[in-house]
N, C-alpha and C positions, 0 to 999 in steps of 0.2 A: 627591596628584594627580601623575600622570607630563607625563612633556613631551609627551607624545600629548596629553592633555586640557587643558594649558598651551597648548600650541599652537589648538588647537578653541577653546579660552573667549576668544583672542585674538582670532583671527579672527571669532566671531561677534559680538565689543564692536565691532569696529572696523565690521563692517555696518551692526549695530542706531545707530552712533553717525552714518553716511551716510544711514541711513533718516531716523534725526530730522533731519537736517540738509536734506535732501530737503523736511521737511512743512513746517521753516520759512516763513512768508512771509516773497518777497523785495521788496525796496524798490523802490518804480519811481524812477527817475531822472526828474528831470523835463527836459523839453526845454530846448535853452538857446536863449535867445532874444538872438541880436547885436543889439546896444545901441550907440548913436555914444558918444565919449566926453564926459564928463558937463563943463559948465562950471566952469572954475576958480573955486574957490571963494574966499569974502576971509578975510583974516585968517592966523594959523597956529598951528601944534600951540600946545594950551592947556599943555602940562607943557613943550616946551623953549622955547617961542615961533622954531621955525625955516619956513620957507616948505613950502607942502603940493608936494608932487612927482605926476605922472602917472603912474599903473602900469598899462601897454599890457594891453588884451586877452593872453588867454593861454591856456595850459592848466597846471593846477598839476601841479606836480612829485609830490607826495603823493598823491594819489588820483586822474591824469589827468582831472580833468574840465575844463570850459572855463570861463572867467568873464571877463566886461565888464571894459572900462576904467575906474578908479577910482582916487580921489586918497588919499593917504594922509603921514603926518609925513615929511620928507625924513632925518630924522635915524635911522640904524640899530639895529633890534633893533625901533623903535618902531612899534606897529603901533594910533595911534589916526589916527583918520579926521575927515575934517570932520563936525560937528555930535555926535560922539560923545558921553557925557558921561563926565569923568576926574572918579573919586574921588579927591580930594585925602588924602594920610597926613599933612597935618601937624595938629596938636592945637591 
């Protein structure tokens, strides 16, 4: 094969690879519907036992979409929620 026909077999993958990607179906996004923020809940995180914190309406950083205000562990990294349920690792 020459760099003629290297070039041609390139360029026709790289069509054929926008056509399929074309027939995909795409995901509809659903509307976001603004929500007050929700009542503090009782109790706290079941793994560190520290007080739930408020996390303001937003829009995330990852994937810009919008989401409601929700409460969540105050302790960092931890990302369980009220009424969650935490599998326990101990034996």
């Amino acid at each position: 094969m020459n760099d003629e026909n290297a070039t041609a077999l390139i360029a026709a993958i790289g069509r054929l690879a926008a056509a399929v990607e074309a027939m995909r179906p795409q995901q509809q996004q659903q509307a976001f519907v603004p929500r007050p923020a929700p009542e503090e809940p009782e109790g706290a995180c079941p793994e560190h036992g520290t007080a739930w914190r408020l996390v303001p309406a937003g829009v995330s950083k990852k994937t810009g979409n919008k989401y409601n205000a929700f409460w969540a562990c105050s302790t960092q990294g931890c990302n369980i929620k009220p009424g969650q349920v935490v599998e326990s690792l101990a034996f």
